[in-house]
Each structure stands twice: as C-alpha cells, then as structure tokens.
C-alpha positions as CSV (number, residue, x, y, z in Angstrom):
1,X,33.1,26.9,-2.4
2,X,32.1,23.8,-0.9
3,X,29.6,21.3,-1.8
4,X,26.5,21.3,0.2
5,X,24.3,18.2,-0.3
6,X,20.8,17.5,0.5
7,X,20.1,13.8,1.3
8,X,16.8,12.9,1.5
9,X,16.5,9.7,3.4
10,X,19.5,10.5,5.2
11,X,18.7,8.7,8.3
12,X,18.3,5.1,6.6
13,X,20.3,2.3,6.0
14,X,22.0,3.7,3.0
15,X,21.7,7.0,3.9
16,X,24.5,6.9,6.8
17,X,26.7,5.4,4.2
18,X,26.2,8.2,2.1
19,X,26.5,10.8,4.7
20,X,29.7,9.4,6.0
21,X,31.3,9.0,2.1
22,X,30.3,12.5,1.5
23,X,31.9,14.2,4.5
24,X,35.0,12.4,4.0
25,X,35.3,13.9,0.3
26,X,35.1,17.3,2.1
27,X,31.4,18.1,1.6
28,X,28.7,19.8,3.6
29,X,25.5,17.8,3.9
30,X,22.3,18.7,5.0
31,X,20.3,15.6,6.1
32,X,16.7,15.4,5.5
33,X,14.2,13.5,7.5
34,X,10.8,13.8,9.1
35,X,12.2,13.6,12.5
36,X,16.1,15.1,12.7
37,X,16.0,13.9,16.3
38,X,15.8,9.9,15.0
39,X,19.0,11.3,12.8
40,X,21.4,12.3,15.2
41,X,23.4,9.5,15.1
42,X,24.8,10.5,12.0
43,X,26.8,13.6,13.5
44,X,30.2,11.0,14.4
45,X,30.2,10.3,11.2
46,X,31.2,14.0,10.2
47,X,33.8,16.7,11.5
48,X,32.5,19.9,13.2
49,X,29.8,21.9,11.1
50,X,29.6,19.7,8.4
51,X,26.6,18.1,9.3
52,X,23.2,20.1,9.1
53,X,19.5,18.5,9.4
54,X,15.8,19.5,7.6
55,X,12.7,18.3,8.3
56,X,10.5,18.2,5.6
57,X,7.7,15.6,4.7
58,X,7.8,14.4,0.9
59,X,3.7,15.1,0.8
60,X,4.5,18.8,1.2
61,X,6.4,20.9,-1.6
62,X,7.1,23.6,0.5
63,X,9.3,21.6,3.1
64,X,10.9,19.9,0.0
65,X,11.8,22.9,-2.0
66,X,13.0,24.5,1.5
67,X,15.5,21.4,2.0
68,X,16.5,22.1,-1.6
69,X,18.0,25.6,-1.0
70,X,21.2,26.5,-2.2
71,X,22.0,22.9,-2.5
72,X,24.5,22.0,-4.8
73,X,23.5,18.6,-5.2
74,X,20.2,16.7,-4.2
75,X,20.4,13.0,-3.6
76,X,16.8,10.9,-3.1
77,X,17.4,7.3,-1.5
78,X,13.7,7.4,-0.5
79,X,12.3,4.3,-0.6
80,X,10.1,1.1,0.6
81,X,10.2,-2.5,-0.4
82,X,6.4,-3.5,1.2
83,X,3.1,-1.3,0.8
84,X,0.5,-0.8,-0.8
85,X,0.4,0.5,-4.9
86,X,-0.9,3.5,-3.1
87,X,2.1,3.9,-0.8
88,X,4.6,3.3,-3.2
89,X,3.2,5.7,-5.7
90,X,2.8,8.4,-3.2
91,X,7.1,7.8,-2.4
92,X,8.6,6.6,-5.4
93,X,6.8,8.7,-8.1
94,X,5.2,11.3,-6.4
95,X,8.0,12.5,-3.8
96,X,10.6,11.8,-6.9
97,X,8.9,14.5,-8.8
98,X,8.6,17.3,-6.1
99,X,12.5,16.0,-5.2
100,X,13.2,16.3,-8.7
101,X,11.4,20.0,-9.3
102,X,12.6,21.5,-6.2
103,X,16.4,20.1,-7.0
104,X,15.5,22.1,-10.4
105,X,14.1,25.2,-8.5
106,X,16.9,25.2,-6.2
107,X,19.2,25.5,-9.3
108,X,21.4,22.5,-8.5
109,X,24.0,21.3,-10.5
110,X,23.7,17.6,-10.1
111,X,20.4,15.4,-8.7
112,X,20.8,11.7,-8.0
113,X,18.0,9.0,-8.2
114,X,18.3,6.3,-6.5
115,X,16.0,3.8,-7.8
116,X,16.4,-0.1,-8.9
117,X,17.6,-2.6,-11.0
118,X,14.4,-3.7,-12.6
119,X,12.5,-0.8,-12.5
120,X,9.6,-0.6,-15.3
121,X,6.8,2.2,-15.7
122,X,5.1,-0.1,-18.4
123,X,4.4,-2.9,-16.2
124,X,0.8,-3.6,-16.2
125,X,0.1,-7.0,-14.3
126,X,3.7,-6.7,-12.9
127,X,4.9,-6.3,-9.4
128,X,4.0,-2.3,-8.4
129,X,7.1,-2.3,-6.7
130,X,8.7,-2.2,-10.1
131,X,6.3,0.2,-11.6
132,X,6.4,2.5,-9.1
133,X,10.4,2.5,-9.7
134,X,9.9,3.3,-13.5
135,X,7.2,5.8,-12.9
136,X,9.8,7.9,-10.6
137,X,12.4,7.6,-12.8
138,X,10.0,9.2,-15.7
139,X,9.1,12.1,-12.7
140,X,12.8,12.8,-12.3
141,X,13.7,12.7,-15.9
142,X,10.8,15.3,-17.1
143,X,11.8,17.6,-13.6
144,X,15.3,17.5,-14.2
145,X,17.0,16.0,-17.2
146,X,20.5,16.0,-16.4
147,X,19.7,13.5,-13.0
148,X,21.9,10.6,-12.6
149,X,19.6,7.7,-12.2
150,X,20.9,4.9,-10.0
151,X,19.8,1.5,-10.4
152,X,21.3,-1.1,-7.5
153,X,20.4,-4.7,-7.0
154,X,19.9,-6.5,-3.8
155,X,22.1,-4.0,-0.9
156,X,23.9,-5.6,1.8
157,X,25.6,-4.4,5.0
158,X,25.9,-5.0,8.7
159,X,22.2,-3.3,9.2
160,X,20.6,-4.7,5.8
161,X,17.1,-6.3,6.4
162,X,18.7,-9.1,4.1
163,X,21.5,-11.4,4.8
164,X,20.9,-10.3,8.4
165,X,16.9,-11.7,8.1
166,X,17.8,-14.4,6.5
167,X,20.5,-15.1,9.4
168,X,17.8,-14.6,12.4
169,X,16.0,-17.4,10.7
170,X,18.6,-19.7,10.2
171,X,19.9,-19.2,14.0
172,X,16.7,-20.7,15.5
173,X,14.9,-22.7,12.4
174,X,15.0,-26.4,13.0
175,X,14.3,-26.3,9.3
176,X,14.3,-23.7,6.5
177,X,12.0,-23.7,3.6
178,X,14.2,-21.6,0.6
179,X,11.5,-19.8,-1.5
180,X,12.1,-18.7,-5.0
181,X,15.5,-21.0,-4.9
182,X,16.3,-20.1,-8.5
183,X,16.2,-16.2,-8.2
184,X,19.2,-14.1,-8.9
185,X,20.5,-11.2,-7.3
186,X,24.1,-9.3,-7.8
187,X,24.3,-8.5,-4.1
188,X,25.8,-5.2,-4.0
189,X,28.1,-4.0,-0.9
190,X,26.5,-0.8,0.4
191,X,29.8,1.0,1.2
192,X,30.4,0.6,-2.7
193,X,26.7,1.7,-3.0
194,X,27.6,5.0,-1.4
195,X,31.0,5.5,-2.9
196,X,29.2,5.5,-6.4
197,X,26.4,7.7,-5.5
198,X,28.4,10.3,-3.8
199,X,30.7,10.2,-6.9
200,X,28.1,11.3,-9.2
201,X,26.9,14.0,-6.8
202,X,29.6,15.5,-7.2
203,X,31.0,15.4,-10.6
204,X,27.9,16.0,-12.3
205,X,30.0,16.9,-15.8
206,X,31.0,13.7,-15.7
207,X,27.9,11.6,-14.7
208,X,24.9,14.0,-15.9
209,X,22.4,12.1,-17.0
210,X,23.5,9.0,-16.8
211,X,21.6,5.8,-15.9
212,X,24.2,3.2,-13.8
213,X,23.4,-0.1,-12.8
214,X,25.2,-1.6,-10.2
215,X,26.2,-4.5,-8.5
216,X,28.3,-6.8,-6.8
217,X,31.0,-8.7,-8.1
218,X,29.1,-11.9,-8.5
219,X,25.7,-13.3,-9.2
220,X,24.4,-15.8,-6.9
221,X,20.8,-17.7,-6.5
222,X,18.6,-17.8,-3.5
223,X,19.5,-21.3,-2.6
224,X,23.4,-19.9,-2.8
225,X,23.1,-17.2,-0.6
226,X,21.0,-19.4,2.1
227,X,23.0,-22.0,2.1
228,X,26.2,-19.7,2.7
229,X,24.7,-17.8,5.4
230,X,24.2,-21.3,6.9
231,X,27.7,-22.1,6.6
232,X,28.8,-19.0,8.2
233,X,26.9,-19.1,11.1
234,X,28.0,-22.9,11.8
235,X,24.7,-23.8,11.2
236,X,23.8,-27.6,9.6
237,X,20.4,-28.1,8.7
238,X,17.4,-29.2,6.2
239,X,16.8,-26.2,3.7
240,X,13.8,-27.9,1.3
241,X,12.7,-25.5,-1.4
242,X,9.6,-24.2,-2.1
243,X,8.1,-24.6,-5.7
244,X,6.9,-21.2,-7.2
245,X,3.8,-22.5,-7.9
246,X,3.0,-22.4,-3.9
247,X,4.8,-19.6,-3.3
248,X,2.8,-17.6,-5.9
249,X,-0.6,-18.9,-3.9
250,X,0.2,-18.5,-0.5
251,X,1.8,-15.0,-1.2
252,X,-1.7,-14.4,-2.7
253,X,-4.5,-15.7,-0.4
254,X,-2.1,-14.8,3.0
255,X,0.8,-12.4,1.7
256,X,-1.3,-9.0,2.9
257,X,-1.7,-10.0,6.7
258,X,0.4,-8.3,8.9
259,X,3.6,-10.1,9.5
260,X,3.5,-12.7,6.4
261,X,7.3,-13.8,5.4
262,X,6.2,-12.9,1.7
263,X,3.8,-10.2,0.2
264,X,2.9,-11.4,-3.3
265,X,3.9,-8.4,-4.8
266,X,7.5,-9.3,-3.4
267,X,6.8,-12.9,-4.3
268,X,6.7,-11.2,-8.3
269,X,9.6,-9.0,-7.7
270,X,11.5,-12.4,-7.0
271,X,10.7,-13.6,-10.7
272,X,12.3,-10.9,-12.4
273,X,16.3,-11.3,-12.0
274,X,17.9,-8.1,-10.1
275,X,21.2,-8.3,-12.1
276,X,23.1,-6.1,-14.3
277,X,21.6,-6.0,-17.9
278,X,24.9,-4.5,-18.9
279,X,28.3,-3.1,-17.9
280,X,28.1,-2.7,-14.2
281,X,27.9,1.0,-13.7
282,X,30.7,1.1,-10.3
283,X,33.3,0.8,-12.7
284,X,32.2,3.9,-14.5
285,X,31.6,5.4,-10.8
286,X,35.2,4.8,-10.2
287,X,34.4,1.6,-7.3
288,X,35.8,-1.3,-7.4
289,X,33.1,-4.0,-6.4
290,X,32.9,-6.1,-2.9
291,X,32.2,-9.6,-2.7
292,X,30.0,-10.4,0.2
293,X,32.4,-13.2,1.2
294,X,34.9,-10.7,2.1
295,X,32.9,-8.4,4.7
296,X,30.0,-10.2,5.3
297,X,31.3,-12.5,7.5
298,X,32.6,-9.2,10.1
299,X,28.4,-9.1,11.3
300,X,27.1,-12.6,10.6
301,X,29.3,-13.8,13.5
302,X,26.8,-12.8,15.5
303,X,24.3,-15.5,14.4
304,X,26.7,-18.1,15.6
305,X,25.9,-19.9,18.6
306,X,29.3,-18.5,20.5
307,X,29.5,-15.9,18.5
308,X,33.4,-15.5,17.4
309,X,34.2,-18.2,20.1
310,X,32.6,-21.1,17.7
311,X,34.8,-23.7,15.9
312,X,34.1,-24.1,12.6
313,X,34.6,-27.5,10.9
C-alpha cells in the first residue's frame, strides 16, 4: 500500500521541498494549510492524484486530528522566526502537541518534528524562540514517543528569507552595517533538508525516535556569509560591524516596532551558535550535504546589477 503523508505546513518554503521529495519516492501526500487555494502551486510538483489538500487550523483539534486520518506518516514544519512568546507558544508547543496526539490517534507509523538547532525548554531569560522549540519537542515526545525530531540550522534556498534578505540589502546599500559579525551558522541547503525529512517519514524502523541535527557542510560567521553575498552579486562596498553591546540595546528599546531589521529576541537567538553539537544527522539520513557556494549562486544572480550579463573581476 502506498504511503500517504500529512504535511502540515505544506505550502511554505520548506514545505514545497518536502512535497516535491515525497512524490518523487512514490508517496501520496495530503497537504495541510489554512487556505488550500494559497497551496495550489504545489500540484506540478506531483504526478496525477498524488496530491491531496486539508484545511485545518492548528487552534482546532478537530481539523488536526481530521488531517491526520489514515495517514501513515505526519510531518509538522510549522513554524515562525518573529512573534510574540504568546505566538510562538500557541505554534511551536501548543499546535506540536495536538499534531503530535492526532498523529498518535490516527495510528501512524512514523511523526516527524521539525524543530531547531538550539532548541531549549529550560531557558528562562533566553530567547522564547528557543524555548518555545524545546517546549514542542517535550509536547511531541509525551504524545508520541517514537517521533523523529529534526533539528536544522540556518535553511537556505532560492525563496529563503536569508541569503536572499541579506542580498536585497546589499544591492541598494551604499553601506552595510554586519550585526552579530561573530555568529555561527551551518547553513543547511533546503533540498538536503527535505531529502532527510522525507527519509525518516518513511522508514520509521530505521529513524524512530531519533533526534538529528543537521547542517551544511561548513560553518561560516555572519561577517563570512555577508561578505560572500557581496562578492557574488559584484557588489564592493563598506560593511562596518556592529558591536553586540548596541545591537543588544537597540534590538531592545526599538526591536518590537513594526518593520525593525532586528527583534531582540532574534538579537539573543544570534548569541547562541546554530551548529551541529554532534555528528551531523544527514549522514545518518542517507544526504550528502550542499555547500552554499555550489547552488547559491543559480538565484543570487539576480541581485547583480545586469543580472547574468555582469563581469565579474
């Protein structure tokens, strides 16, 4: 019989990846989202029936357990990187756990978490972001023991809100400030991303219960990364860095106002290093890692002043 997958989060910028590595392993996946009519570009990336959509709203159990049925596997990628301790409790604890209970209710054989590098229930003055990671993990774990918890670093990929913002600034900035110069990230490609997670969703006797953290092939520091995406886009300019010390005040007197470059709890999340403790866990996925050098360079064309017509030095 063949797989049938629930993805929650199915429309976002990892879920397409997902969808698309799933259908091409021959599964059937049913894509949850509070609008299927947003998700519809995900149908090219299947073959004729194998796509089906759910609505359901994580705030309501009956919707969630209704996604769940007869799934054989339930992946969660639900998640937000700015909000409120509120918000994130609500999505990354709170919508774990009915994920998690309805996966269990449903009777599935495998339930992957996708949570994050970093992620720490007994944070107390730490960033929420964090917390709120740990806390769901806990939720998942009590609902369903045998989850596969997933634990990337930084995700890149021609529609990440990362190398790509980062890019858009560069393009137009006469100067760019680098802010937390020294932090360290193990940029993880988010075709790889997908690869693993669909893995384990799949082959639950071999990957039950596991925790995997997973990243790139290399670690790099803020003022790395920036100053590579300013190489690649052709662009030659003054990149001063920002001692903590501001960054940590500004983020806190202006970081909640709509449209600030850095919320403080972000500003927090940026102290702690988003790099594999341990062996990275694509290599027990079966992936091989991709360095951003090698792809990244296929979308940040765009940023260059003539685009793929520009001569580099």
């Amino acid at each position: 019989m063949t797989d049938l997958v629930t993805v929650f989060g199915a429309s976002g910028f990892i879920g397409r990846y997902v969808v698309q590595e799933l259908a091409a392993r021959g599964a059937r996946i049913r894509a949850v989202t509070r609008d299927p009519h947003t998700a519809q570009f995900l149908k090219p990336l299947t073959a004729l029936g194998q796509l089906g959509y759910a609505k359901a709203r994580l705030s309501s159990e009956k919707e969630v357990r209704a996604a769940c049925e007869g799934a054989t596997a339930v992946i969660n990628l639900v998640g937000i990187l700015d909000g409120s301790d509120e918000e994130f409790g609500a999505l990354h604890r709170e919508g774990a756990r009915r994920i998690a209970e309805a996966a269990a209710g449903a009777g599935a054989a495998s339930m992957i978490h996708v949570s994050a590098i970093g992620a720490d229930a007994g944070l107390e003055d730490g960033p929420a972001y964090a917390r709120s990671k740990g806390e769901g993990e806990e939720a998942v774990r009590k609902a369903f023991a045998d989850a596969t918890i997933v634990r990337p670093s930084i995700v890149f990929g021609p529609e990440d809100e990362f190398l790509n913002r980062f890019a858009r600034l560069i393009r137009v900035a006469p100067i760019m400030p680098i802010v937390a110069p020294d932090a360290r990230f193990q940029p993880v490609y988010v075709n790889d991303l997908a690869a693993g997670i669909s893995e384990a969703a799949l082959h639950p006797d071999i990957h039950g219960g596991q925790t995997y953290e997973v990243g790139g092939p290399d670690v790099v520091t803020m003022r790395e990364l920036m100053h590579y995406i300013a190489r690649t886009i052709g662009r030659d300019i003054s990149m001063p860095e920002v001692p903590d010390a501001l960054t940590g005040t500004l983020s806190k007197v202006f970081g909640w106002m709509p449209g600030a470059p850095i919320t403080h709890d972000q500003y927090l999340m940026l102290q702690r290093p988003s790099v594999v403790s341990g062996p990275n866990g694509l290599s027990a996925l079966g992936v091989q890692p991709t360095p951003v050098q090698a792809v990244a360079p296929n979308w940040l064309v765009r940023y260059r002043k003539q685009g793929r017509f520009t001569q580099m030095a």
